[in-house]
KESE-253810 format. One record per atom (N, C-alpha, C, O): x, y, z. Coordinates in steps of 0.1 Angstrom, whole numbers, plus 5000, padded with zeros to 4 digits. Layout:
N
XYZ ...
This chain:
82
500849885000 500050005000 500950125000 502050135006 500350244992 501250364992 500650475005 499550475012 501550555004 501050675012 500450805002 500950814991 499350885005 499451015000 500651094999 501251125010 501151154988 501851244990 501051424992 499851444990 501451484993 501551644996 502751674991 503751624997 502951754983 504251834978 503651974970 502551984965 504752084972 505052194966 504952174949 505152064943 504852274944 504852304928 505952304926 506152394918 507252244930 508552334924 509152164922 508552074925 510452164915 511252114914 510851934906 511151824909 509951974895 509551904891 508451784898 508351674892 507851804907 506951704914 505751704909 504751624911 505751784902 504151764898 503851674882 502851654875 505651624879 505651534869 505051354877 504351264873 505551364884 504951214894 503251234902 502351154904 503451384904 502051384915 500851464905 500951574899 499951404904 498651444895 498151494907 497951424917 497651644906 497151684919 495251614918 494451604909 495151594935 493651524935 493451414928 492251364927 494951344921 494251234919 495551104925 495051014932 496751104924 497051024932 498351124943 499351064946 498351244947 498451304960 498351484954 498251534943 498451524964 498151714965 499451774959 500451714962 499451884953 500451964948 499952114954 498952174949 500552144961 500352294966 501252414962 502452384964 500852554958 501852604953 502652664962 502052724971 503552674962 505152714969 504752864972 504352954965 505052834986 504752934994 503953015004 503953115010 503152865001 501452875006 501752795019 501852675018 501852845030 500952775045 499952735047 499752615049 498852835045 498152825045 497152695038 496252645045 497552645024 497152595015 497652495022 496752455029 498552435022 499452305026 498852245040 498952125044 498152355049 497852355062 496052285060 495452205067 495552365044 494252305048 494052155038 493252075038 495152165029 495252005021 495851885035 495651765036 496451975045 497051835051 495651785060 495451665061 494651905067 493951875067 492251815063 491251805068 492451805057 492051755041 492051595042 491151515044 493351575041 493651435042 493651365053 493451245052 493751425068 493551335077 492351365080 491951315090 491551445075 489951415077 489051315065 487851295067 489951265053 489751215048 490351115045 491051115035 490150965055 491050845054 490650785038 491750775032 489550755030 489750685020 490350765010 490650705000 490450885010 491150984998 492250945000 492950914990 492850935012 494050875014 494750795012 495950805009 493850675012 494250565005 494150524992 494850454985 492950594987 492850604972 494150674963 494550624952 494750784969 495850844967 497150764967 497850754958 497350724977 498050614979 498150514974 499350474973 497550464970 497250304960 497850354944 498450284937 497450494942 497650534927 498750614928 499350634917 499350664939 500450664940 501950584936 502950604930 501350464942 502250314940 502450314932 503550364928 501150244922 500750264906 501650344899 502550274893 501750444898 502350564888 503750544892 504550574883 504250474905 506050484905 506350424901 507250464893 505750254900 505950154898 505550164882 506350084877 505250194878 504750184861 505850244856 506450194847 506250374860 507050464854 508750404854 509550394846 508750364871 510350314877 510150204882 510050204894 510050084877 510149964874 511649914871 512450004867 512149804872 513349794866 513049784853 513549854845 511949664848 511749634836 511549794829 512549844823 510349874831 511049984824 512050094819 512150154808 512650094828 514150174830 514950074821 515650114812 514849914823 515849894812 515349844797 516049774789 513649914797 513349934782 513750054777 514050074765 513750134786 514450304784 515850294778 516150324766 516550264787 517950264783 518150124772 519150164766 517750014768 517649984752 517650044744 518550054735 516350124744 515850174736 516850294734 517050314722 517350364742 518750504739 519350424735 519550454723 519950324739 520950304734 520750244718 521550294710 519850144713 519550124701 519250264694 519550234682 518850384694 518650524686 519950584688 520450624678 520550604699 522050584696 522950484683 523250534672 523250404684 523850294675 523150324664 523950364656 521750354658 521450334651 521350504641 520950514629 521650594648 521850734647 520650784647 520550904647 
């Protein structure tokens, strides 16, 4: 089982986190905002886990070993092959 995440808009996270669907992206800078998503979440146990579950999902699909080393095949065959 995954956890929800909560993360800021910056430094690329919002390429892993689909906000509201598998955890929260809040924009940088915001207390406030971060203060009522966290609340949010522990008043809402199955969003939590729904988030969580599709969290997993999305790491695992993306960063897999088997994918990572269809990735790098694949560079490397468009490499060799110019």
């Amino acid at each position: 089982m995954g956890r929800a995440c909560i993360a800021y808009d910056v430094g690329g996270c919002d390429s892993l986190i689909i906000d509201n669907d598998n955890g929260i992206i809040v924009k940088s800078n915001s207390p406030e905002e971060l203060a009522d998503k966290l609340a949010f979440l522990l008043s809402n146990p199955k969003a939590r886990v729904e988030m969580g579950i599709k969290g997993r999902k999305r790491i695992q699909d993306k960063f897999s070993s088997g994918m990572i080393i269809s990735k790098t095949l694949k560079t490397y065959h468009d490499v060799v092959e110019g």
